[in-house]
N, C-alpha and C positions, 0 to 999 in steps of 0.2 A: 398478458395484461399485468402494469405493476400495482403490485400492493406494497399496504404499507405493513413493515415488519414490527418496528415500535416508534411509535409518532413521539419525537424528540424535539428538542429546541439546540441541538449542538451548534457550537457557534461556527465550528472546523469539524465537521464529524470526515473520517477518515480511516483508513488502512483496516476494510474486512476481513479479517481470516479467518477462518473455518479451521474448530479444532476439536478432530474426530476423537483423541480419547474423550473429551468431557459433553461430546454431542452439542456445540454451543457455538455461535460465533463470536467472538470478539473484535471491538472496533473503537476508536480512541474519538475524542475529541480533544484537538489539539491545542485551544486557546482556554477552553474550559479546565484544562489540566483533571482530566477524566479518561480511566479504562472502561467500557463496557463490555457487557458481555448479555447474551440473548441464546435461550435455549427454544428451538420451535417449538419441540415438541409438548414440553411445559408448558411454555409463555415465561418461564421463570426470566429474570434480569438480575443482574448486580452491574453495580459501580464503586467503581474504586479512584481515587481523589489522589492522584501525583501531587509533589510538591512544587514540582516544575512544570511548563510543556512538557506535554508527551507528543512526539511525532508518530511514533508505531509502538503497536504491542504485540506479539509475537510466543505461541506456544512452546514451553521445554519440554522438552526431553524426560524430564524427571519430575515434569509436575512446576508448576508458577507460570510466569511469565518475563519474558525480557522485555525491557523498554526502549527507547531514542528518545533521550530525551534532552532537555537543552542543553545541560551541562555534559553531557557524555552518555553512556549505554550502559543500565544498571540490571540488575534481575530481585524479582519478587520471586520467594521461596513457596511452596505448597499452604504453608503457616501463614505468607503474607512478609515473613520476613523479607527486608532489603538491603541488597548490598551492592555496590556500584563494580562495574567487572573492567570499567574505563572510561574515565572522569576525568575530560579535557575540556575546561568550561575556556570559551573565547568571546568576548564581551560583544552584543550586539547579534548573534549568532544562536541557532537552534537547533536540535536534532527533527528531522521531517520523515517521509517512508523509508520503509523497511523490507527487508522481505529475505527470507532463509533459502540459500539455499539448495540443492539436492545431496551436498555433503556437510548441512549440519550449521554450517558456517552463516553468519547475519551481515548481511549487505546494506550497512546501516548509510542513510544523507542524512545533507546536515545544507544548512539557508542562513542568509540575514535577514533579519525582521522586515532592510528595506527592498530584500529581493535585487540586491547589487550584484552584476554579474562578478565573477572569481570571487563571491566569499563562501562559497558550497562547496562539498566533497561527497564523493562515495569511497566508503573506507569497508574492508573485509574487516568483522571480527570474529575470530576462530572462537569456539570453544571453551579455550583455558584464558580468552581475554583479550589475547595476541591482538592486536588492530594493524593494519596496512591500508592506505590509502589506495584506492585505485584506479579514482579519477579524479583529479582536480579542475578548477578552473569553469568550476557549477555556480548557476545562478540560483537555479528552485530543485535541488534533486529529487526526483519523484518515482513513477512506475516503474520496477525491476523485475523481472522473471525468466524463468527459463526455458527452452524448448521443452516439449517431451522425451526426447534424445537424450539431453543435457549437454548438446553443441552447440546451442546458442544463446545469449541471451541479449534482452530487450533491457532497454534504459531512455526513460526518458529528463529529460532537462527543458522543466517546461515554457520557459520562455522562446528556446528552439524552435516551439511546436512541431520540433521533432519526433518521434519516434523510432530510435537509434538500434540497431542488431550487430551484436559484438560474436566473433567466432571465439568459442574456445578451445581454447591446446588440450587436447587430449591428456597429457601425460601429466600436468600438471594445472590445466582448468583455469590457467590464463585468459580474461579477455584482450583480443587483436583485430583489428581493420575494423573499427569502429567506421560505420555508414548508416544513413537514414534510411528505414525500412519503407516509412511514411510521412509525408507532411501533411500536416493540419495546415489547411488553405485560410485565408484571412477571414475572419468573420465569424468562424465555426466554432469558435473556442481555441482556447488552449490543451493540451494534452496536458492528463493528471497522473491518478494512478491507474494501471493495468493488470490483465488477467490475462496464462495462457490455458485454453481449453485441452481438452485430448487429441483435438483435430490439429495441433500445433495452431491456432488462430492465435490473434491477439486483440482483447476485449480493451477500451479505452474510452475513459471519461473523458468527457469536453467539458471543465470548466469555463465559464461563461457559454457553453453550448448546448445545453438545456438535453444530452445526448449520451448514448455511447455507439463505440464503433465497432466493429471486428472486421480487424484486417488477414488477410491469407498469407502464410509463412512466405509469399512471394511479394508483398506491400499491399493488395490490389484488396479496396476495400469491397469488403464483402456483403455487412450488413449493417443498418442504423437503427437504433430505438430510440425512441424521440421520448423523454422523461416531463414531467409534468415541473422538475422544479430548474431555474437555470444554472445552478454550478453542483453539479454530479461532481463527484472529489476523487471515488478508486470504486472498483468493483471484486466480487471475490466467489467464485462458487461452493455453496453450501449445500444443507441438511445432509441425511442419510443418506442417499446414492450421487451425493453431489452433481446434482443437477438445477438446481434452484441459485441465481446471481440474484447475490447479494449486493445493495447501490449505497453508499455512504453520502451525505449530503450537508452543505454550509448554508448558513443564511449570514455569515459575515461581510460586512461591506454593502449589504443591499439595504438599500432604503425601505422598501417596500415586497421584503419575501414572501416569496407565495407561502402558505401555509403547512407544506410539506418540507419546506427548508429544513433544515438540520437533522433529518428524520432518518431512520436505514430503512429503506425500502429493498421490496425482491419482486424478481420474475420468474415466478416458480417454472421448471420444464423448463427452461431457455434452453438449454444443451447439454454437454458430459465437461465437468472439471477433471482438473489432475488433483491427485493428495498433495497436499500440502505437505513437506518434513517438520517438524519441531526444530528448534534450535535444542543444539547435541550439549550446548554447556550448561 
């Protein structure tokens, strides 16, 4: 059954992540230019106030946070301090999902405000800053993660209503032969952000489709939960034995949000998450 985890007003609430040192999860809302952050077992909350959109926030390695945010990909220090690791501001253009990953590295997207297709990227940035593009020619870049293996990874580009699986080179963690794992059929929504479980599944929001899905490492969808608000945005497995999906939720552009809009809700027990890495810079 969902509950609600902290009844919000985010206008873009977005990218949960579960972050096992500080027991807490974290989750941005993007037009609000807000980090959040939610401890269950408290109840405790903070928010922290970006100067820009923030698209994702994402745990370090050494304590802070790193961002996406519009002008480029910055990190907050344990202190709160900020300092920008790569700052490529492109006029009209925003940093969107994120997601670390299993060596360390942040898989940052990037959008136009008008959602024009080729003004999006997904760019690697390493550690020490380094950034590398490595896919262009994005419309909305969104849900990225990884097998359990770490031989594959998922990408969505949500105007596709795709749900894309890229092999990776062993020796160097390339992705290649990028194909649709799944397509979101007309009506159902769009595909947002995603989650991979331990089962290798792949969990995925339906904006505009009041849902999520989990699909079988074969495409073949497997299960639906049917959400009480209509644009579900990313989902992320949380608490102690990460079991409990975490659902991030918008009420922007609705005329008439259901009351749950912008909220994070969860469904405690849904299944077994994988750990999440920190970003290693």
């Amino acid at each position: 059954m969902t509950e609600v985890a902290v009844r919000a007003y985010a206008e873009l609430g977005e990218g949960p992540t579960w972050d096992p040192a500080a027991g807490r999860l974290v989750w941005v809302d993007v037009l609000g230019s807000r980090v959040h952050t939610y401890d269950p077992a408290s109840g405790r909350r903070t928010v922290l106030a970006t100067e820009q959109h923030v698209g994702a926030a994402k745990p370090r390695a050494n304590g802070g946070l790193v961002v996406n945010l519009r002008d480029g990909v910055g990190a907050y220090g344990p202190a709160g301090d900020f300092s920008w690791l790569h700052r490529d501001p492109v006029p009209d253009r925003r940093g969107n999902d994120a997601a670390v990953a299993p060596d360390g590295s942040l898989w940052a997207g990037t959008m136009r405000y008008d959602e024009a297709p080729g003004g999006g990227t997904l760019s690697r940035v390493a550690p020490d800053g380094t950034v590398r593009t490595v896919i262009d020619d994005v419309a909305v870049s969104n849900g990225t993660g990884w097998s359990p293996d770490g031989r594959r990874m998922y990408y969505i580009d949500s105007p596709t209503r795709r749900i894309d699986v890229l092999d990776l080179d062993p020796g160097t963690g390339e992705p290649t032969a990028r194909r649709p794992l799944a397509v979101i059929e007309e009506g159902a929504g769009f595909p947002d952000g995603l989650a991979v479980d331990a089962d290798g599944c792949v969990w995925v929001a339906l904006w505009d489709g009041g849902a999520l899905r989990r699909y079988t490492p074969s495409g073949a969808l497997d299960r639906v939960l049917t959400l009480p608000v209509r644009r579900p945005t990313a989902c992320a497995f949380g608490g102690r034995d990460l079991t409990d999906l975490y659902v991030t939720t918008a009420r922007t552009g609705l005329d008439r949000p259901h009351p749950l809009s912008g909220s994070l809700l969860v469904v405690p027990g849904l299944g077994q998450g994988l750990p999440q890495p920190p970003f290693a810079g």
